[in-house]
Biopython code that builds the backbone (N, CA, C, O; Angstrom):
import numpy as np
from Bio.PDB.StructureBuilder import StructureBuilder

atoms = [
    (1, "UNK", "N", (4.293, 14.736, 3.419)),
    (1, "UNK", "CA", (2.992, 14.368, 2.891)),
    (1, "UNK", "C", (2.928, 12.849, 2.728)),
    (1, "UNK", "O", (3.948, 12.220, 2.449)),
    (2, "UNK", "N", (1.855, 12.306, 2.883)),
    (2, "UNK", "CA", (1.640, 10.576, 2.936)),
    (2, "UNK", "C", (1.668, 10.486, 1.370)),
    (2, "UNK", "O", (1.393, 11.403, 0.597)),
    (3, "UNK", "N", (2.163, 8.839, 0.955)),
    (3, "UNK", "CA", (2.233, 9.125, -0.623)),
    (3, "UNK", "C", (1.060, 8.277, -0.669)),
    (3, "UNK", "O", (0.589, 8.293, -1.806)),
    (4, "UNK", "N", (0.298, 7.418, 0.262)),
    (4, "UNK", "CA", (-0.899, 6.975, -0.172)),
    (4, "UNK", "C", (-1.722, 7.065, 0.624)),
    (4, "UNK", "O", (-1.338, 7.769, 1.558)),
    (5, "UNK", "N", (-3.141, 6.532, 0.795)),
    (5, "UNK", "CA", (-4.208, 6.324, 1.458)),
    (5, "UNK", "C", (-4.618, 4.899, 1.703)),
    (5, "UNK", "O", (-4.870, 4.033, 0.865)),
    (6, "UNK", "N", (-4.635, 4.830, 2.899)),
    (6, "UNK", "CA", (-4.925, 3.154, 3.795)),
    (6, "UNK", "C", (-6.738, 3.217, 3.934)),
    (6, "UNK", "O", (-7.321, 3.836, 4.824)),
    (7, "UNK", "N", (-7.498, 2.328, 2.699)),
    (7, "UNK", "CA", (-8.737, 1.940, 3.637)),
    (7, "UNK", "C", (-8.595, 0.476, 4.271)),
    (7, "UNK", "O", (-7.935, -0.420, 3.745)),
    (8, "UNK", "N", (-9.028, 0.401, 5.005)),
    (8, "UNK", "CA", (-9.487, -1.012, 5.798)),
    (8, "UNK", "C", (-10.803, -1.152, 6.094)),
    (8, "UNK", "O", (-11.576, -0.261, 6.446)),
    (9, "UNK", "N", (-11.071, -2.530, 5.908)),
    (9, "UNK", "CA", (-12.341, -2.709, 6.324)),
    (9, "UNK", "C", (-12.478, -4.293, 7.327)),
    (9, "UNK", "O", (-13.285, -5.175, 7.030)),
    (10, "UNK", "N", (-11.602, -4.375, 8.412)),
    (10, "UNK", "CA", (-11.583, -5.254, 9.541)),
    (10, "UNK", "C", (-12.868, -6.301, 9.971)),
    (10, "UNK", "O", (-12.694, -7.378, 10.541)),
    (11, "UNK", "N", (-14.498, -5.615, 9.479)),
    (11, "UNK", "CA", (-15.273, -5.910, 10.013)),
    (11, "UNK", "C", (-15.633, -7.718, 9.711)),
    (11, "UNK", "O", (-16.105, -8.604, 10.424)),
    (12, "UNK", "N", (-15.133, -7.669, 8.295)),
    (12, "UNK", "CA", (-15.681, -9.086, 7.967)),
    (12, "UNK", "C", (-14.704, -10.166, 7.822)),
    (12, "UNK", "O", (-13.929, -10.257, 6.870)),
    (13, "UNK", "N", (-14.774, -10.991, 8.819)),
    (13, "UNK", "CA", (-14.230, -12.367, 9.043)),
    (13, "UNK", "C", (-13.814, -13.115, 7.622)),
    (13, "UNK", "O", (-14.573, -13.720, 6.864)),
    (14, "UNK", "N", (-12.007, -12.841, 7.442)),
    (14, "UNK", "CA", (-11.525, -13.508, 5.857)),
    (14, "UNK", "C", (-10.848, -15.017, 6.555)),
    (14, "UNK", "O", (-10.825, -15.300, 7.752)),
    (15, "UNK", "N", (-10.343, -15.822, 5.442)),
    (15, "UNK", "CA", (-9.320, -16.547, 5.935)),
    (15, "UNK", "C", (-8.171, -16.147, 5.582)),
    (15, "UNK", "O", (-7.251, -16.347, 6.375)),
    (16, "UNK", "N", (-7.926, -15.564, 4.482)),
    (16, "UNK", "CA", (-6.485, -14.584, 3.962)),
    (16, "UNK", "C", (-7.049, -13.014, 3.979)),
    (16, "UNK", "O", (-8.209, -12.757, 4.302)),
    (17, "UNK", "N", (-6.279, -12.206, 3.670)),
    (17, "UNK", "CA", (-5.930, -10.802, 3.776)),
    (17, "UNK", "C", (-6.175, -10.770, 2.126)),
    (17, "UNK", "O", (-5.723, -11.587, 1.324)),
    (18, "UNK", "N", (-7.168, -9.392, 1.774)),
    (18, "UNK", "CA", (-7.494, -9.044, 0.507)),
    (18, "UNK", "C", (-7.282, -7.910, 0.223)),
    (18, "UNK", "O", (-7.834, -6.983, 0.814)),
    (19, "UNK", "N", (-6.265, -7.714, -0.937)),
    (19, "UNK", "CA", (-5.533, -6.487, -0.578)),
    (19, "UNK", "C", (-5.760, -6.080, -2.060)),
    (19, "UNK", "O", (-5.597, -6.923, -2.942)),
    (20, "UNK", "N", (-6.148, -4.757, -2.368)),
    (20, "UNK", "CA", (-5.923, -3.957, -3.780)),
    (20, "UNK", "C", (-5.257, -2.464, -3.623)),
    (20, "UNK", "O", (-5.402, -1.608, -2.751)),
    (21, "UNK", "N", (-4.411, -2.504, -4.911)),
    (21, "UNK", "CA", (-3.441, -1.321, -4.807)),
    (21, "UNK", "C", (-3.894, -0.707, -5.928)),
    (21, "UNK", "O", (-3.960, -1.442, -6.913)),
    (22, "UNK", "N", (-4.290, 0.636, -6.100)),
    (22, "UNK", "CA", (-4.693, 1.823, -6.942)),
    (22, "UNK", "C", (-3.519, 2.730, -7.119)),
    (22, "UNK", "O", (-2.983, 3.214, -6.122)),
    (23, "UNK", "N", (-3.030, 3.024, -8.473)),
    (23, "UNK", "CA", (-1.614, 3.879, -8.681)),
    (23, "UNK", "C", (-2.482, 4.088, -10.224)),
    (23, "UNK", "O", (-2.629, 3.295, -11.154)),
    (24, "UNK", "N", (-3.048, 5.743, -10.006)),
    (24, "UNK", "CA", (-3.388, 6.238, -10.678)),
    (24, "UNK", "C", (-2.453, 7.179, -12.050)),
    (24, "UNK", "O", (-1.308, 7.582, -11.844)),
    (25, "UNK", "N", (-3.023, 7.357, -13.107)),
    (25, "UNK", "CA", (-1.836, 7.977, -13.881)),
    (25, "UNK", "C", (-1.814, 9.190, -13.456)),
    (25, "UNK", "O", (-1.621, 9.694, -14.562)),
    (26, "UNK", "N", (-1.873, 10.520, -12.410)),
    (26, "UNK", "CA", (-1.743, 11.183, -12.026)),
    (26, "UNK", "C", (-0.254, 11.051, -10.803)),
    (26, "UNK", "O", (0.118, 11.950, -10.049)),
    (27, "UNK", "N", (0.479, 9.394, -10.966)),
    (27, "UNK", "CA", (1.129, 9.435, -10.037)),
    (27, "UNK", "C", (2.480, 9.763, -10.738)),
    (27, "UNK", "O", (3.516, 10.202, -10.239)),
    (28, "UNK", "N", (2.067, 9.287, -12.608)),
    (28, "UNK", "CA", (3.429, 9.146, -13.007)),
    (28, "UNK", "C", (3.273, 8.386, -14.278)),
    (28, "UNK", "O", (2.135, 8.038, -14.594)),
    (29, "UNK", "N", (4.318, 8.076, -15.070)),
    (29, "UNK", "CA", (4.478, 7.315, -16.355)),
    (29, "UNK", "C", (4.168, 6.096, -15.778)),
    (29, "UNK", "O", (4.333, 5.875, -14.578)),
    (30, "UNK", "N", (3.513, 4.900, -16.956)),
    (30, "UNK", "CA", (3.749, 3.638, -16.361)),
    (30, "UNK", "C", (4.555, 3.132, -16.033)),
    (30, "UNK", "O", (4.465, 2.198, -15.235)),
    (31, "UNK", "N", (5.941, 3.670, -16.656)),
    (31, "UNK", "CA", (7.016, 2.836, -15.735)),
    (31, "UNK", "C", (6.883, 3.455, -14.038)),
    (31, "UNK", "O", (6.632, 2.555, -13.238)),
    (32, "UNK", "N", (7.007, 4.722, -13.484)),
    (32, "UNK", "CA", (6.584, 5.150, -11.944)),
    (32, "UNK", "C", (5.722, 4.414, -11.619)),
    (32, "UNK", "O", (5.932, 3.746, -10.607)),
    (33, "UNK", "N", (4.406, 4.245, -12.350)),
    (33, "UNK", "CA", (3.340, 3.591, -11.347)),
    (33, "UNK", "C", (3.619, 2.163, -10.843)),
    (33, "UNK", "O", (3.427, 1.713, -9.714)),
    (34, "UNK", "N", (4.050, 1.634, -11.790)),
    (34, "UNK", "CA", (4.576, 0.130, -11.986)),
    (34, "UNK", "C", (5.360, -0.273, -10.878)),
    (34, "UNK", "O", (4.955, -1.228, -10.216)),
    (35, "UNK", "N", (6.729, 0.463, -10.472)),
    (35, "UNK", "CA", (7.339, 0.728, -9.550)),
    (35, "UNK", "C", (7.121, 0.849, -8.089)),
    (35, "UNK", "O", (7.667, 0.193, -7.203)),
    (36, "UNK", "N", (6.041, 1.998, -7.950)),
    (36, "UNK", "CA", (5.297, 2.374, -7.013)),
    (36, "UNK", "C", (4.160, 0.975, -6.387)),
    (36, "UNK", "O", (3.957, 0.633, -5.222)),
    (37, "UNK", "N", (3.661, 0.482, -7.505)),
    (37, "UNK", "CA", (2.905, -0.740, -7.098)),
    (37, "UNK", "C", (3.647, -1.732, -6.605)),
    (37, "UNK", "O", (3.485, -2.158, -5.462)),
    (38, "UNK", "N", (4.748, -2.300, -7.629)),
    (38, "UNK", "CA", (5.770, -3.201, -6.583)),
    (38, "UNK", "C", (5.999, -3.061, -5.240)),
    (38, "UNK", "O", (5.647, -3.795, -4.317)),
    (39, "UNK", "N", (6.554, -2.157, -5.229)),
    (39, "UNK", "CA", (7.090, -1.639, -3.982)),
    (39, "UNK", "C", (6.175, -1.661, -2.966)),
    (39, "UNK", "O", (6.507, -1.974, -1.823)),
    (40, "UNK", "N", (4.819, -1.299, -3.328)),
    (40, "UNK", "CA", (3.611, -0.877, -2.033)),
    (40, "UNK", "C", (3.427, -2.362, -1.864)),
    (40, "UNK", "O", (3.187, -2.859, -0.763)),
    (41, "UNK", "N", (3.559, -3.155, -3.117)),
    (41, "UNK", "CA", (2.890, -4.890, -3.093)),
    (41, "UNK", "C", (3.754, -5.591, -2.186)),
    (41, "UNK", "O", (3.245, -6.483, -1.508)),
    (42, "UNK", "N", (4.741, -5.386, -2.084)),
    (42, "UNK", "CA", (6.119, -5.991, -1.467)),
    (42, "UNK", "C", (6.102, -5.629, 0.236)),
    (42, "UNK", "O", (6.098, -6.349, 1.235)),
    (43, "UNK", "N", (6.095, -4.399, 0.061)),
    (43, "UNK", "CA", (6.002, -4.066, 1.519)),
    (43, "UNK", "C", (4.527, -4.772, 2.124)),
    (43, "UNK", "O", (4.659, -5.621, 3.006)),
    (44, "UNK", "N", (3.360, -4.480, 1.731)),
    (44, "UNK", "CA", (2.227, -5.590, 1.862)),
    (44, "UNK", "C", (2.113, -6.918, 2.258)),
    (44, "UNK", "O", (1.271, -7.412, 3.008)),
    (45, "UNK", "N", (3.243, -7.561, 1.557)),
    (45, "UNK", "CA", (3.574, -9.125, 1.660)),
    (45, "UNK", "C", (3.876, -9.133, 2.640)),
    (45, "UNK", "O", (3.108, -9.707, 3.412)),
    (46, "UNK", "N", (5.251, -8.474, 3.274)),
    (46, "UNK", "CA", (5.865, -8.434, 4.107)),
    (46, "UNK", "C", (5.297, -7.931, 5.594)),
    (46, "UNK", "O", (5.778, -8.057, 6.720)),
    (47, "UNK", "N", (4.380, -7.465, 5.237)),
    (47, "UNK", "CA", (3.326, -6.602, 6.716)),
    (47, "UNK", "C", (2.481, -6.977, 7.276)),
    (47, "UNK", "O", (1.989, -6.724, 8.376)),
    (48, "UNK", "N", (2.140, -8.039, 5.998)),
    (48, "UNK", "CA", (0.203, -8.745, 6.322)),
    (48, "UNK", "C", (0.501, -10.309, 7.010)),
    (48, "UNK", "O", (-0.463, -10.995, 7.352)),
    (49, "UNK", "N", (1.945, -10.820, 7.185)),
    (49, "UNK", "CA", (2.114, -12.508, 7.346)),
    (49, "UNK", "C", (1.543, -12.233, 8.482)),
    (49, "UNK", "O", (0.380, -12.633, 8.537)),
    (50, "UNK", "N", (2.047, -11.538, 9.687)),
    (50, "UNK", "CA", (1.625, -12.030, 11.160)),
    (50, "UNK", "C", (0.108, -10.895, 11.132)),
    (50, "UNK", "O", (0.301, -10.222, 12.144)),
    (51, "UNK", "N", (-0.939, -10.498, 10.637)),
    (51, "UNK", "CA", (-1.549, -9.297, 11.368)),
    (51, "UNK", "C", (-3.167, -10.804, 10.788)),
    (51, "UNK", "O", (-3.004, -11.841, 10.145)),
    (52, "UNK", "N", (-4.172, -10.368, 11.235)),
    (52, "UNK", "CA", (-5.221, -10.968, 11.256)),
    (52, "UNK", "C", (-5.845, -10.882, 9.781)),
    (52, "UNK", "O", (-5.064, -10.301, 9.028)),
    (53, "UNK", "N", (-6.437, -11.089, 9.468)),
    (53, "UNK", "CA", (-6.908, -11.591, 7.914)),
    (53, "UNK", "C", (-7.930, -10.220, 8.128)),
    (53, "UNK", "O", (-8.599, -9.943, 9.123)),
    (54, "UNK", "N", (-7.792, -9.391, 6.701)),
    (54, "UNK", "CA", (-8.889, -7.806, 6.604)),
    (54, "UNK", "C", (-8.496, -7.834, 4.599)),
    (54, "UNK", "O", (-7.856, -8.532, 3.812)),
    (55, "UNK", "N", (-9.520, -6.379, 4.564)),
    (55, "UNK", "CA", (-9.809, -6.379, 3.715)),
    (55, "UNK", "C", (-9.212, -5.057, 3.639)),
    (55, "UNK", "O", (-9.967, -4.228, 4.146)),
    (56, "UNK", "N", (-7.776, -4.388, 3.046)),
    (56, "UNK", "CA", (-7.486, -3.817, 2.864)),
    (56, "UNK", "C", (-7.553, -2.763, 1.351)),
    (56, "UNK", "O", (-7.651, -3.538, 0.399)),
    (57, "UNK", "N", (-7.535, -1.467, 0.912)),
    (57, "UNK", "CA", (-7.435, -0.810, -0.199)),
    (57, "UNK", "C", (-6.676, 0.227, -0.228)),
    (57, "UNK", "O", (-7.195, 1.292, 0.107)),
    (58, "UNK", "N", (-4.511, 0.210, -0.837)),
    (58, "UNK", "CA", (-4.217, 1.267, -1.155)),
    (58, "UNK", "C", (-4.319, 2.158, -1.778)),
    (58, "UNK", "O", (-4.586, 1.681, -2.881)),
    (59, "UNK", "N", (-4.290, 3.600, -1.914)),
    (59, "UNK", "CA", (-4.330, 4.603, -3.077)),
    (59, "UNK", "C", (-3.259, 5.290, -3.323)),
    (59, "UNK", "O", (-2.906, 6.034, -2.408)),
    (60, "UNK", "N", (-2.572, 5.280, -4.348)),
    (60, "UNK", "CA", (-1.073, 5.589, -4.389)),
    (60, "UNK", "C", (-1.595, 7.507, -4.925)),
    (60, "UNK", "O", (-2.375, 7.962, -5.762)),
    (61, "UNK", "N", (-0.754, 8.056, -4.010)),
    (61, "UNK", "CA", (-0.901, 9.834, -4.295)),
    (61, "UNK", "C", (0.655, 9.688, -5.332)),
    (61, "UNK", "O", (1.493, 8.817, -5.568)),
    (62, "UNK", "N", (0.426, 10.908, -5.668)),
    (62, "UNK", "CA", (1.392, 11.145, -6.587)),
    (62, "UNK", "C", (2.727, 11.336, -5.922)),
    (62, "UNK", "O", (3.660, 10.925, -6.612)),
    (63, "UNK", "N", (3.104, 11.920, -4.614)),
    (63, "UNK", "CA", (3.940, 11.878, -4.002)),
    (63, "UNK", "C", (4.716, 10.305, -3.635)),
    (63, "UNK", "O", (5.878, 10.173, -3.251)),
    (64, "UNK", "N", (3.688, 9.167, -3.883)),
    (64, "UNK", "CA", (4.509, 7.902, -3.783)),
    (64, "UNK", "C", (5.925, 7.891, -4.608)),
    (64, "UNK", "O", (6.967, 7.563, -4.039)),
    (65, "UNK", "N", (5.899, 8.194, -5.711)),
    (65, "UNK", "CA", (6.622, 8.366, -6.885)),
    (65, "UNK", "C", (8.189, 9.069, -6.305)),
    (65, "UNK", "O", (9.319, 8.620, -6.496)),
    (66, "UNK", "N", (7.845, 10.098, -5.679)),
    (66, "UNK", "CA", (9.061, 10.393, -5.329)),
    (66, "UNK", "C", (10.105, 9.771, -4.136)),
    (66, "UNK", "O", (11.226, 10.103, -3.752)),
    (67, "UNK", "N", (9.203, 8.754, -3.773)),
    (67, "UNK", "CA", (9.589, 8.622, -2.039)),
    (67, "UNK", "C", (10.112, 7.145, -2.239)),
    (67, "UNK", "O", (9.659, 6.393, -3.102)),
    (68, "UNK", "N", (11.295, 6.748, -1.190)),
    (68, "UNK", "CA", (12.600, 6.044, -1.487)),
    (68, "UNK", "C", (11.755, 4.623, -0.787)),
    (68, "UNK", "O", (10.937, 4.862, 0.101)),
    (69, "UNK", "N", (11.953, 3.347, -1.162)),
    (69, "UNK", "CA", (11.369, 2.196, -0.223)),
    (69, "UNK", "C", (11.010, 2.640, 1.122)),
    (69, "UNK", "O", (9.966, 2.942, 1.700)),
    (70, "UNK", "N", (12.181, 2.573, 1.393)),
    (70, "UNK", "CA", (12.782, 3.045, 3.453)),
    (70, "UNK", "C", (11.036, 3.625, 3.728)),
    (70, "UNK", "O", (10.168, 3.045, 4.380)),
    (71, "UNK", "N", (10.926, 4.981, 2.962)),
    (71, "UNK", "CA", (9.928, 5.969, 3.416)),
    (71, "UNK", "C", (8.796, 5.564, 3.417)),
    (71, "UNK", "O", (7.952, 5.900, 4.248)),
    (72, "UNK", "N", (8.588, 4.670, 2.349)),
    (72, "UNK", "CA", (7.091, 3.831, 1.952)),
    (72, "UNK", "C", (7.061, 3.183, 3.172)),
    (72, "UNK", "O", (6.139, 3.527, 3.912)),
    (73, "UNK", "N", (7.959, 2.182, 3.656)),
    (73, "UNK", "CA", (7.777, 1.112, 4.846)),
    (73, "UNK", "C", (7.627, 2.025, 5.767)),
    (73, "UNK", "O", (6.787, 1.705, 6.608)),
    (74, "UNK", "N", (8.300, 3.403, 5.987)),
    (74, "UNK", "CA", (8.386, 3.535, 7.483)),
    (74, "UNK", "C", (6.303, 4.580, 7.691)),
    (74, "UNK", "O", (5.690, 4.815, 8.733)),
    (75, "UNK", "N", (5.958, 4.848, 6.444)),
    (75, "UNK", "CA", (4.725, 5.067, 6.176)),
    (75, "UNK", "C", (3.472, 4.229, 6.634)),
    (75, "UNK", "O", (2.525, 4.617, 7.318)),
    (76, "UNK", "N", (3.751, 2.695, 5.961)),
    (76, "UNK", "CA", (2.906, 2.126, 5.602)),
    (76, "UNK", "C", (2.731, 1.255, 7.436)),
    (76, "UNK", "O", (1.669, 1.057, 8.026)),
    (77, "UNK", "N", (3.830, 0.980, 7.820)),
    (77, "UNK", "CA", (4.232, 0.824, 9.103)),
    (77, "UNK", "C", (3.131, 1.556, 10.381)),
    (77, "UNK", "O", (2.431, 0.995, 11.224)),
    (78, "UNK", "N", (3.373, 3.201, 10.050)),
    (78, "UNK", "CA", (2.829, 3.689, 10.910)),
    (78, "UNK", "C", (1.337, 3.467, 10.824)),
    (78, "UNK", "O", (0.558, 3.298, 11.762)),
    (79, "UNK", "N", (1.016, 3.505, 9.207)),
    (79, "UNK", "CA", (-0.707, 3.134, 9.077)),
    (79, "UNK", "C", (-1.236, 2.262, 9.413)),
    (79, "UNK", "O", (-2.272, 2.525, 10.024)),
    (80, "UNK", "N", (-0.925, 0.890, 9.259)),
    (80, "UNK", "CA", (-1.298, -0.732, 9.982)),
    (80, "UNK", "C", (-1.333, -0.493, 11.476)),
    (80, "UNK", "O", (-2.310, -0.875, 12.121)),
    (81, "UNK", "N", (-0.274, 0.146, 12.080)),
    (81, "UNK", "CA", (-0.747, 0.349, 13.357)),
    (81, "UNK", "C", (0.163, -0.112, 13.993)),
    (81, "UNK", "O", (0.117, -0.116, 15.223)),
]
sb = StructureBuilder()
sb.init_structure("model")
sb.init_model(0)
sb.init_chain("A")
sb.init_seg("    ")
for serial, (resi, resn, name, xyz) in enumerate(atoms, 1):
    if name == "N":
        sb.init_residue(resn, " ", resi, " ")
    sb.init_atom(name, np.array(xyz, "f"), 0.0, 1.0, " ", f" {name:<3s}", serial, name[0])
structure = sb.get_structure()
């Protein structure tokens, strides 16, 4: 199961990449969500240097919580494209 949801919205011409991460309390204690946000924020940093400037919005499912870095990247990877 995906632990989050990728919107994009490509259409409008940025000079940086605008990115918001949603980690609802349905994912987990604040310490999980907290976690879960790092982690999605980090991998983000790391994904967005070379790709074109968009307007991105994660949604962290509750399944983020359980799932190891590795799985997040090899996730978030396949979603960017």
């Amino acid at each position: 199961m995906d632990a989050f949801t990728l919107f994009a919205d490509p259409q409008r011409p940025r000079e940086r990449s605008v990115v918001g991460i949603s980690v609802s309390k349905t994912v987990g204690t604040a310490v999980t969500r907290n976690l879960v946000r790092r982690r999605l924020a980090a991998l983000l940093h790391d994904s967005l240097l070379d790709r074109t400037p968009e307007r991105l919005l994660i949604v962290a499912r509750p399944s983020a919580a359980a799932a190891s870095f590795d799985e997040l990247r090899a996730q978030l990877h396949k979603a960017l494209g």
